[in-house]
Each structure stands twice: as C-alpha cells, then as structure tokens.
N, C-alpha and C positions, 0 to 999 in steps of 0.2 A: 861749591855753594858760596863758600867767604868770597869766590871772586866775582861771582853775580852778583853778591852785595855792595862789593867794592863802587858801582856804579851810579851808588844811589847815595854815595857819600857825599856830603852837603859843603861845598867849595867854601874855600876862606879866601871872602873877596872887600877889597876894600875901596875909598872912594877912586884909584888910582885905576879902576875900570872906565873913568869917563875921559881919561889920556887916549883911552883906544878910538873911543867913541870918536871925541876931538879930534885926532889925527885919519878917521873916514872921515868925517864934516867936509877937512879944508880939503881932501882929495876932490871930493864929490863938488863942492864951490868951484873950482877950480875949473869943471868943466858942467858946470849949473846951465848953460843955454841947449846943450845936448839930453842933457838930465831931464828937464821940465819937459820937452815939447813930445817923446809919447805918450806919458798919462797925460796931454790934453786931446790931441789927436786922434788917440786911439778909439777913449768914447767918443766921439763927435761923429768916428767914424759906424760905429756899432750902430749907435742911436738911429742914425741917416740908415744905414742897409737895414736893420733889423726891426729897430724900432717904428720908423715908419715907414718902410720900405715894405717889410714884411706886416708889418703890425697892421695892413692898410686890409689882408686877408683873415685878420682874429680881432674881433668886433670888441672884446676886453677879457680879460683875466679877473676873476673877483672882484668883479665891478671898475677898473680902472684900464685905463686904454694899454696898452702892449706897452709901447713908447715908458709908459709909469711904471708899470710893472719889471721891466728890463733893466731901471737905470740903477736900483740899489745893487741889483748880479753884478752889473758893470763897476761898482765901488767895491765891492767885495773881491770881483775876482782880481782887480788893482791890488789890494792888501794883500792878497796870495802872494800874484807872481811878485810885487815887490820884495818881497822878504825872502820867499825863496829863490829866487834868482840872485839875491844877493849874499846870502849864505850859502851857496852852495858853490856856482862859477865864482863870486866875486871875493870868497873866501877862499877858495881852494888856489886863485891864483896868488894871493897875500901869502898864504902859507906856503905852497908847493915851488910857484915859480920865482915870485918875488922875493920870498925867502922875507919879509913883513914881518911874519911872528918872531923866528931867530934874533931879528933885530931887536924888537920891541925888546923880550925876555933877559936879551942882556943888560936892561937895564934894572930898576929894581919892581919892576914889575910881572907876574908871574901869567906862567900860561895859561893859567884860571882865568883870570882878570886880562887878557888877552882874549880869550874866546867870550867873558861874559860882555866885552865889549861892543866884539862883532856881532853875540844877538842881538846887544841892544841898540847897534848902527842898523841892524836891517828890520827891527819894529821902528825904530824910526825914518827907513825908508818907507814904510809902507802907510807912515805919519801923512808924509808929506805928499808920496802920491795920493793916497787917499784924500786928501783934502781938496788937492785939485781937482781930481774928478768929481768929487761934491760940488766943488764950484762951477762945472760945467754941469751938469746936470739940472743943478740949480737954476743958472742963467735959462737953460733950456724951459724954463717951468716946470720941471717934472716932479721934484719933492717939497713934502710938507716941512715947516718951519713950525715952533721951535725944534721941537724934539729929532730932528735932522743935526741938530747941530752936535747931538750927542755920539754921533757916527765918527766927528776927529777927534776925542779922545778915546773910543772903544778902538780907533784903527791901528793905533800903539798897541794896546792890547792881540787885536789880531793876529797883526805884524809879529807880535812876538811868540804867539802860536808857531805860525808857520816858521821862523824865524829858526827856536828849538827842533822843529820837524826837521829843515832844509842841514842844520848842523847835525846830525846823526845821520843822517847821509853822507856826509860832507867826511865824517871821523871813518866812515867804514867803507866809502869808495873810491877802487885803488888806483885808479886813474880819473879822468876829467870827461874823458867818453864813456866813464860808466853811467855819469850822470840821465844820460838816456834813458837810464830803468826807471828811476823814479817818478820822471817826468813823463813820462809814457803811462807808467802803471798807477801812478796818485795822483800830479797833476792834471792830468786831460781828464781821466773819470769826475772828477772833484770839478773841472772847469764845463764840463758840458752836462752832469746827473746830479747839483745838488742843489738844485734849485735855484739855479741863475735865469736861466733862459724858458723852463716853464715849472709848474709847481710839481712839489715831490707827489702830490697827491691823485696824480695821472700815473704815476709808478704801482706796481700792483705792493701791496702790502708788506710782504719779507723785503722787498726793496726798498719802500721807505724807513724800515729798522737799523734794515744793513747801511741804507746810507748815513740817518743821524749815528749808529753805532761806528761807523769806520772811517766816513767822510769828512774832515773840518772845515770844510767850506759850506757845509750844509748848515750850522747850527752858525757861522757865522753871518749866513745868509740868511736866514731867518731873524736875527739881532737887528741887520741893518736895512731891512724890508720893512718890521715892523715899527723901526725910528724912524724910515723915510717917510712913512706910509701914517704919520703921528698917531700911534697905537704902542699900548705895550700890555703883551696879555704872559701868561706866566709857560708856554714854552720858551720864550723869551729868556727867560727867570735860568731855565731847567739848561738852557744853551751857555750863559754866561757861565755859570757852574761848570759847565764840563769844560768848558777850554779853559775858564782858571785852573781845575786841578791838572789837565793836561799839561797845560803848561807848565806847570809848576815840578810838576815830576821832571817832564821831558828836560827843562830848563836844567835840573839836576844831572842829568843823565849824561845831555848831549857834551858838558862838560865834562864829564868824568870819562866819555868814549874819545872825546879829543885826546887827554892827558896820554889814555890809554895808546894811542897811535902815534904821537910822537913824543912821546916819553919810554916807552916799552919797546 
C-alpha cells in the first residue's frame, strides 16, 4: 500500500527543469526544416482527400460543411501525436539509447527535473504543431476568429495531457517495440472514435460515456471544435476540468514511475 503511494509523491522540482527543456529546443532547431513540414502537409493532405474529397458525399455536419467540421479533429489529433510521439519514441531513445538522462543527472540536476522537462518539451511540441495546423486551416477559410485563437494556448495544455499519458508508458515499457500496445490500443481508438472525423453522437450511448470517460482526445476535441466553431457552452467547461485534474495527477505519477525504473 505505502508503495502505491509512493507514486503520487509530489516531485521537488526547480527552475533547472527548463535546462532540459532548452537543451530538446536546440536539438529540435537544429533539424527545424524536417520538423515543420509534416504538421503542414499532413492537414493539407487530410482536408484535400477527406474534407472535400469526401465531404463532396455529406452535405454538412451541424450545420457546417465536412471540410469545417474536420479541420478542429485535424488540430487536435496534431496535439496527440505530437506529444505522444515525442514522449514516448523520442524519450525512450534520450533515455535508453542515447543514454541523455545519465548525462544530464550528472550534473546537478536531478532525474525529477529531467523527466518534468521532457513533458514539458513534448507539450511544447504539440505548441508548435498545433499552431501550424491552425494556420493552415485558417488559410483554408475553415475556422472562426477570435476565439480560434484560444486553441494555441490550450494546445500546451493538451500537449501536456498527452505528454504525462505517453511518459507512463514510456516508465513501464520494457523495450521500444513495446510501444505498439499503446498505440494500437489508445492511440488509433482515440484517432479514429473521438470525435475527430464524425460526431460522438452517431455512437450509440454507453459509447459516448465510455469514450468522454476513457478517451482524451474526445474532450480535447470537443474544446477545440467548440473555439473553432466560435462557441463556448459549458461541456466545454466540464472537458477543461478533466484533463487539468488528469493531468495534474498523471503529471505526478508519470514522474514518480520514471524515478521508479531507473532508479530501483
């Protein structure tokens, strides 16, 4: 029992978490023209096949053409895989292969502040993609202004959702091909059943429970549909609430499962 507690112990972290931070930055500058050009691409290409491609056969969604209704999934499910992708593969080779952390911790910064760094490198990857594809979207005509504009500071937030998710996997999978499960079994469901690509409300009922109860990309998608879409009604409200305490726990946790794998 005291060692399931042990997990929810609350890190002693200092500003010497944004060394970690700083030292992903200049990695990532470094090869910044490879960086940028899938999250612009990627949507451009979704929009083009899906959006009007397909959207040319569904006359609108809630009143807004396909095309509209598609382009906030496409910022959200950005904020996913960026942070999870980047906590997980882009963590585990820092740790595992590169041996990164060993380096960092011998100086006087500690493995706490080594891991709170890296989530808070891969909410700010999912900063920066997110933004881009807003700005493609944008360009596109597809979202409302202003309240669109509150989607780049909620995508930090996001990011760091996924971010704690992707590092508790990261602490507890024992190789780099285990990553598989996760992304099989929470990524794809979460990228194709939470209301990206059509509404939860063609799900039959215990499905739409199960997915805002289990899914984070549903109540994230709901956040940035309703910013796109310049509306804010109060599941909105009920969604920002859950992924702050989510976060906020997991944020604890997923720290405390790193400590516990290379330290023990």
């Amino acid at each position: 029992m005291a060692d399931a507690f042990s997990y929810f112990t609350i890190p002693q972290l200092s500003r010497r978490v944004w060394k970690v931070w700083m030292r992903d930055r200049d990695v990532f500058m470094r090869t910044i023209k490879v960086n940028f050009l899938p999250p612009i691409l990627e949507p451009i290409l979704y929009i083009l096949a899906l959006g009007f491609g397909l959207g040319i056969f569904i006359k609108e969604i809630g009143g807004v053409s396909y095309a509209v209704f598609l382009a906030p999934g496409l910022v959200a499910i950005t904020v996913m895989n960026s942070a999870f992708f980047e906590c997980t593969f882009g963590s585990f080779v820092r740790m595992y292969y590169q041996k990164t952390f060993d380096a960092i911790i011998a100086t006087p910064l500690s493995l706490e502040e080594v891991v709170a760094g890296e989530l808070l490198w891969g909410a700010t990857k999912s900063f920066i993609n997110g933004l881009l594809v807003l700005a493609v979207v944008s360009a596109l005509g597809l979202i409302s202004f202003p309240l669109a504009l509150l989607v780049v500071p909620f995508s930090f937030l996001a990011g760091l959702l996924f971010a704690v998710i992707a590092m508790c996997f990261t602490a507890i999978c024992p190789t780099i091909d285990t990553f598989n499960y996760p992304f099989f079994l929470l990524v794809t469901p979460m990228f194709l059943i939470s209301g990206t690509f059509f509404p939860l409300s063609v799900l039959p009922e215990a499905l739409q429970y199960l997915a805002l109860a289990t899914l984070p990309l549903t109540h994230v998608v709901i956040i940035i549909r309703g910013l796109t879409f310049g509306v804010v009604e109060w599941p909105m409200l009920l969604s920002l609430a859950w992924i702050a305490v989510v976060s906020s726990v997991l944020f604890v946790v997923s720290i405390n499962l790193m400590k516990k794998r290379l330290i023990i």
